[in-house]
C-alpha positions in Angstrom: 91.2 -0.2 119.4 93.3 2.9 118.9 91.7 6.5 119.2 91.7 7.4 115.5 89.6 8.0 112.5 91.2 7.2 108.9 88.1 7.0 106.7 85.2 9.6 106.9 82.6 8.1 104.1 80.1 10.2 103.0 77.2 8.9 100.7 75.9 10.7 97.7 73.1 11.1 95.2 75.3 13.0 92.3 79.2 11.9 92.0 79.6 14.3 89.2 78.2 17.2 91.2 80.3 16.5 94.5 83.5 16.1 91.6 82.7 19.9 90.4 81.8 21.3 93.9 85.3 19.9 95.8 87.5 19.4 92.7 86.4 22.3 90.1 84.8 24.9 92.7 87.0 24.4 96.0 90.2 23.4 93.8 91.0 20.5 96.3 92.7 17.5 94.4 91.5 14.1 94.3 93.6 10.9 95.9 90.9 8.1 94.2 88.8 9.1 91.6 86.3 6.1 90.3 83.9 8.0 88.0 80.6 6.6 89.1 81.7 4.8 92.2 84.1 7.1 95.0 85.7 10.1 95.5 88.7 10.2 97.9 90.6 13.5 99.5 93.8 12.9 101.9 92.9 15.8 104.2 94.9 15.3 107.2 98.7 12.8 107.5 95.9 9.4 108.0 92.9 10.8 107.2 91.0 10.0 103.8 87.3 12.0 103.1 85.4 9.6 100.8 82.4 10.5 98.8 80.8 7.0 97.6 77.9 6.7 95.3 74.7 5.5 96.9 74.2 2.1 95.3 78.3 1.2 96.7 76.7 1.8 99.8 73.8 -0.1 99.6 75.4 -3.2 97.9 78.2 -2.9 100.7 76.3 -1.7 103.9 72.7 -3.5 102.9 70.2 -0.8 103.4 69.7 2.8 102.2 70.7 6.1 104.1 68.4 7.7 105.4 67.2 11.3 103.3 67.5 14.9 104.9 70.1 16.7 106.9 72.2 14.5 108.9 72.9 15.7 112.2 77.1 16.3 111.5 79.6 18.6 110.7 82.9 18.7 109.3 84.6 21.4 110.3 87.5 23.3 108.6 89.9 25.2 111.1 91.6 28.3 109.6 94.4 30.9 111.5 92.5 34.0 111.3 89.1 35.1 111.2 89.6 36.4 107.8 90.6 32.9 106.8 87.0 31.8 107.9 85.5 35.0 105.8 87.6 33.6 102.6 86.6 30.1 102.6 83.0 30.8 103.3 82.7 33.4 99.7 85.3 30.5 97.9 81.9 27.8 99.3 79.6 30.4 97.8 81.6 30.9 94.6 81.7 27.1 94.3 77.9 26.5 94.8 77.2 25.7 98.1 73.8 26.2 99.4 72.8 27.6 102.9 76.2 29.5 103.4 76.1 31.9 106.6 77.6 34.3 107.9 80.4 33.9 110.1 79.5 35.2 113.4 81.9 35.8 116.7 80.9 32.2 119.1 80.8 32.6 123.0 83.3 30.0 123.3 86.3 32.9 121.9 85.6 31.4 118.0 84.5 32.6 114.9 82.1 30.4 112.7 80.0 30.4 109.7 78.3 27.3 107.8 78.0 25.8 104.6 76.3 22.9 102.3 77.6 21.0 99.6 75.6 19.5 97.4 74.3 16.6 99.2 73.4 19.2 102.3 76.5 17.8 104.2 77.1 21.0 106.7 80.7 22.3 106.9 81.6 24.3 109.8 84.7 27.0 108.8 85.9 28.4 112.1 89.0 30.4 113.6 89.1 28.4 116.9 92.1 30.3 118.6 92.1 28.3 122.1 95.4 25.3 122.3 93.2 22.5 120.5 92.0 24.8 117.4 95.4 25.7 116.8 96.8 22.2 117.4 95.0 21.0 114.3 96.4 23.5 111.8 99.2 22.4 109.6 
């Protein structure tokens, strides 16, 4: 098996609130859009982020997710620390709940935290060591 992800799928209760959080809110711009069913973004050369109704995924994958915070984040790398500052008040102005503030990290980084409205945690960070800045395009 190669060493690659193409599909992150995320479940959802609300299709039409995800749509106006990423879409309407965040301005990102939809690669599949099946009102009622999925929700696709290109964000990286091979990489798709899917947003799939619940009942897809229980038809599909035969039993329900399990409710509450899931123990993952995504995480969206920026240049600067400012960057990180930006996106966080765009999540705000968007409606994401539970939004931090970004805070300087040990490791040399700066991070803050936000939820979408499922309560998926993003990570925005300034990573400035070789791997952070590997991943910005």
């Amino acid at each position: 098996m190669d060493q690659r992800v193409s599909f992150i799928t995320l479940v959802v209760t609300d299709l039409e609130a995800t749509r106006r959080f990423y879409v309407g809110g965040l301005g990102w711009e939809a690669e599949v859009d099946v009102p009622g069913e999925v929700l696709m973004f290109r964000v990286a050369d091979k990489v798709v982020l899917s947003f799939w109704v619940e009942a897809g995924f229980v038809a599909e994958v035969g039993q329900r997710p399990t409710r509450g915070v899931p123990p993952v984040t995504l995480a969206h790398n920026v240049a600067t620390a400012q960057g990180v500052d930006t996106v966080l008040e765009q999540a705000r102005a968007a409606g994401a709940s539970h939004v931090s503030e970004a805070v300087e990290r040990g490791w040399g980084g700066y991070t803050g935290y936000f939820a979408d409205p499922d309560g998926f945690r993003w990570e925005v960070a300034h990573n400035p060591g070789e791997i952070g800045r590997s991943v910005l395009s």
